[in-house]
C-alpha positions as CSV (number, residue, x, y, z in Angstrom):
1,X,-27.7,181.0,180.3
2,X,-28.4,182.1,183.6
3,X,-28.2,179.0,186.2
4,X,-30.8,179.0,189.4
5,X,-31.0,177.7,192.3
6,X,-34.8,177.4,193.6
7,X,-35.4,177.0,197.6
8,X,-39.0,176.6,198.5
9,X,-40.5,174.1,201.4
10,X,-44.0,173.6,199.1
11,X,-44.1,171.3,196.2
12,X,-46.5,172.4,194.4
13,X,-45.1,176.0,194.5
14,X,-41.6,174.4,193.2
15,X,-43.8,172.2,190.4
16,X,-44.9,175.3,189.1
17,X,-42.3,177.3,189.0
18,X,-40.4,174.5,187.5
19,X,-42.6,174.3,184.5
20,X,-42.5,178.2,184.1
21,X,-38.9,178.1,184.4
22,X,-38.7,175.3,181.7
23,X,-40.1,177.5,179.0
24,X,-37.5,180.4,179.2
25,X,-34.6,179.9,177.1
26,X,-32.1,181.5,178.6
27,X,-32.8,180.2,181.7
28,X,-31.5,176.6,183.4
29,X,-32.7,175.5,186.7
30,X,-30.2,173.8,187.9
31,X,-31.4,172.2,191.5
32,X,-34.1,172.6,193.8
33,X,-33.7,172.9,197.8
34,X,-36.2,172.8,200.2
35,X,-34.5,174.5,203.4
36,X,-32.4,177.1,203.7
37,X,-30.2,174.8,205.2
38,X,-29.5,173.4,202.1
39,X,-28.6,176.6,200.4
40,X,-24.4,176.7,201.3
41,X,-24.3,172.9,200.0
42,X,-26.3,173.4,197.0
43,X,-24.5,176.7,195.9
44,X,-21.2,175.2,195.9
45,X,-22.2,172.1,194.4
46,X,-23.7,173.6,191.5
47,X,-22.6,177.2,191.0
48,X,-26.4,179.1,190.4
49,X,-25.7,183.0,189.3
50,X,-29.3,183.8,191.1
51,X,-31.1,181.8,194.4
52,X,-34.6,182.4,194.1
53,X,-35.6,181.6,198.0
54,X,-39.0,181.3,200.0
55,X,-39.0,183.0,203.0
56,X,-40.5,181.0,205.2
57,X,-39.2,177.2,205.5
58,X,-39.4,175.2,208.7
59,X,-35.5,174.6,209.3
60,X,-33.6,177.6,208.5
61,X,-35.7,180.3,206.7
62,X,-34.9,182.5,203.8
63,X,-33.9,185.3,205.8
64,X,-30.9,183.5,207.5
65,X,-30.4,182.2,204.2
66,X,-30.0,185.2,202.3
67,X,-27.9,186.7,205.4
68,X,-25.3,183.9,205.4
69,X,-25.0,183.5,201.7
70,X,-24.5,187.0,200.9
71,X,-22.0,187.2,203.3
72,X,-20.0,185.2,201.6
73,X,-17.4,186.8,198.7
74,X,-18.4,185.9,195.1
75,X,-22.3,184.7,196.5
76,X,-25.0,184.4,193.7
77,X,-27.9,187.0,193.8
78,X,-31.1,186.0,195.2
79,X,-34.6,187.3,194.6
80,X,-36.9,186.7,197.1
81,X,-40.5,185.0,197.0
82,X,-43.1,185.6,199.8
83,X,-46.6,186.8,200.4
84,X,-48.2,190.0,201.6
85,X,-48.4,188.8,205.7
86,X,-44.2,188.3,205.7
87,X,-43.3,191.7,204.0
88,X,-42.4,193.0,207.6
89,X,-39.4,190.5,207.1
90,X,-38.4,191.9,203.3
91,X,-36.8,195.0,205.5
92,X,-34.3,192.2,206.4
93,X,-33.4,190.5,203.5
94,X,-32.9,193.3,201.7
95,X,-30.3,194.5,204.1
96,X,-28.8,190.9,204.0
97,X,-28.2,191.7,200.8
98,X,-31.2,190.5,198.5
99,X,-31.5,192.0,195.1
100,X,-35.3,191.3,194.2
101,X,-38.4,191.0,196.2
102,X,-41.7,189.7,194.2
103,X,-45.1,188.3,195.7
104,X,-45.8,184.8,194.8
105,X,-48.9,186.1,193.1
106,X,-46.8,187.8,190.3
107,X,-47.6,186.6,186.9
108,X,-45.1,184.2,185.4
109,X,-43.5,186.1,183.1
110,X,-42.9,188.8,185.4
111,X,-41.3,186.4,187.3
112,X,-39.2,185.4,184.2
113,X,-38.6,189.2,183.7
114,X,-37.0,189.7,187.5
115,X,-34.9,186.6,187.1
116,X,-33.2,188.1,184.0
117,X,-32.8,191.9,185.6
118,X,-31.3,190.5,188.9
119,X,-28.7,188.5,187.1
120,X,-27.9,191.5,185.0
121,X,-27.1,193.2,188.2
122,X,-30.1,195.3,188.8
123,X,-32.8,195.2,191.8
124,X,-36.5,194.1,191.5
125,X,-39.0,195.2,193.7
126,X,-42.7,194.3,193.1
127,X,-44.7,197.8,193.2
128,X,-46.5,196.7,195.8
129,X,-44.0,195.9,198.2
130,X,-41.9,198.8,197.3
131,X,-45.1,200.9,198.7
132,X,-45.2,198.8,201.8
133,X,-41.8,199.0,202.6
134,X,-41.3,202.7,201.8
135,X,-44.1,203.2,204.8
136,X,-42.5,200.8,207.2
137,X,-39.2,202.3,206.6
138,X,-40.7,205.7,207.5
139,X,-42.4,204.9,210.4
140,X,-41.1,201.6,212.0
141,X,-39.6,200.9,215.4
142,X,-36.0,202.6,216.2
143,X,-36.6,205.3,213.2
144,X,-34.0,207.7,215.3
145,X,-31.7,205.9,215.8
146,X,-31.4,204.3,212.5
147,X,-31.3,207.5,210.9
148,X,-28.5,208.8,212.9
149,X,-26.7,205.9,211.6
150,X,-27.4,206.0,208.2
151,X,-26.6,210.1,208.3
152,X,-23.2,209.2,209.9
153,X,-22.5,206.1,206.7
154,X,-23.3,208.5,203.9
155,X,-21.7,211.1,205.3
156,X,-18.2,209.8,204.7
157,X,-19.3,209.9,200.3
158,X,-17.7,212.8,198.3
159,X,-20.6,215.0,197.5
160,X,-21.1,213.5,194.0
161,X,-21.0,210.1,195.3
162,X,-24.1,211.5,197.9
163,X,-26.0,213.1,195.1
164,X,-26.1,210.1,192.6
165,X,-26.6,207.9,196.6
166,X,-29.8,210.1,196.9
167,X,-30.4,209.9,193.0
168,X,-30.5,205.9,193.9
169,X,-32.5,205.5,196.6
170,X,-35.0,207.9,194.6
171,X,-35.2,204.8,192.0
172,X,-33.5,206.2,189.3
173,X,-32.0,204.5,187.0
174,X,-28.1,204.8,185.9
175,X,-29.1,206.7,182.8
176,X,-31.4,208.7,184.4
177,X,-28.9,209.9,187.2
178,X,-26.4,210.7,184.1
179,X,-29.4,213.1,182.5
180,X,-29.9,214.7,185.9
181,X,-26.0,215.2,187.1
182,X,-25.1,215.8,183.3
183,X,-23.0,212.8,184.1
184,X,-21.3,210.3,181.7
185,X,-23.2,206.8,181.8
186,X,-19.1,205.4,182.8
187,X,-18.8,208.1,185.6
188,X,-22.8,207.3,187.4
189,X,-21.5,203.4,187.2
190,X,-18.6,204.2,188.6
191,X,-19.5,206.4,191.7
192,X,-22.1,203.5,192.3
193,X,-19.4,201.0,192.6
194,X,-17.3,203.4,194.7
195,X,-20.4,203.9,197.1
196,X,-21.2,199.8,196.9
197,X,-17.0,199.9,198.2
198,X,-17.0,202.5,200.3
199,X,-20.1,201.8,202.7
200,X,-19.6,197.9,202.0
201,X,-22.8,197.3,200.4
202,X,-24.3,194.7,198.1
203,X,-26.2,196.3,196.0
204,X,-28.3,199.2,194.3
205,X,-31.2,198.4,197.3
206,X,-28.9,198.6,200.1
207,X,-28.0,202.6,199.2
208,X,-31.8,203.2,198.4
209,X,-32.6,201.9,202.1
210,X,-29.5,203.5,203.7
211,X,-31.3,206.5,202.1
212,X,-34.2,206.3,203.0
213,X,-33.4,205.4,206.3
214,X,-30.8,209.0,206.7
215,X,-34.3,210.4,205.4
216,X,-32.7,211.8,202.5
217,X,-30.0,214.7,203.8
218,X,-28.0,214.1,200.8
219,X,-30.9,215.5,198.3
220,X,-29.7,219.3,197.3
221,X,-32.4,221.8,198.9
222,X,-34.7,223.6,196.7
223,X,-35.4,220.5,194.7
């Protein structure tokens, strides 16, 4: 059973999602918050394995949220809900350490769907907003300096560890790095968890954006 936590300021947005929730099986929704605020005192009360969080609440938004909460050792993972006008601000929580991005226009069971891969451990980004954000990452504000600093992080991986780095920020898939590097499906799992270690990341997202960001110098020339 996967237990979530659902932070959203509108009603009718938590009515609905409520309902939707309702009908999966393996799913239990076990409070409902309308702050981020609220998030720290509703985590350790009831234990969620996923926060799915609005980003835009009139105390403390989602973004502070997700960057306090995921600070913490042993936080739940937490897939973010917003429109098209906030996705400057999904840059953010994804560095935070958000695992899932979806507009609030996504069809219910593709909600359903998200809720299930982020608990499994995997990242959700809605096609649309991965598009976005590929193009704001490219050309945003401080681009230079940014990629200095992402060149200097991945340059202290091993060079397998910076091949199956630039394999992930690609958007490949563990199985599909193993095809690629003619690696084992144990050895790709476990030079991501040594990359996660070693450049104290959250998650699969944070190395594709730490990628993207170092504009790829890890991917092998010729390719």
């Amino acid at each position: 059973m996967i237990r979530v936590l659902l932070v959203d300021d509108d009603a009718i947005v938590r009515s609905g999602l409520r309902l939707m929730l309702g009908g999966a099986p393996d799913i239990e929704l076990v409070a409902e918050g309308t702050d981020g605020s609220e998030v720290p005192g509703l985590v350790a009360a009831h234990g969620p394995d996923l926060v799915l969080m609005d980003i835009r609440m009139p105390g403390v938004d989602g973004l502070a949220a997700t960057e306090a909460l995921r600070a913490r050792p042993g936080a739940p993972e937490v897939l973010v809900l917003t429109t098209f006008h906030t996705d400057e601000h999904v840059l953010r929580a994804l560095r935070a350490g958000a695992a899932g991005f979806l507009l609030k226009d996504t069809p219910p069971r593709e909600i359903v769907a998200a809720i299930r891969t982020v608990a499994a451990g995997d990242p959700v980004l809605s096609p649309a907003v991965t598009r976005r954000l590929i193009d704001q990452v490219a050309g945003g504000t401080g681009r230079g300096s940014r990629a200095a600093a992402a060149r200097a992080r991945l340059a202290l991986l091993a060079g397998r560890e910076r091949e199956v780095a630039t394999a992930v920020g690609r958007g490949l898939s563990n199985a599909e790095i193993g095809r690629e590097l003619h690696l084992a499906l144990p050895t790709v799992k476990t030079h991501v968890s040594r990359i996660l270690t070693r450049l104290d990341l959250n998650n699969r997202v944070q190395i594709a954006l730490l990628v993207h960001d170092a504009d790829d110098p890890a991917r092998p020339q010729g390719r």
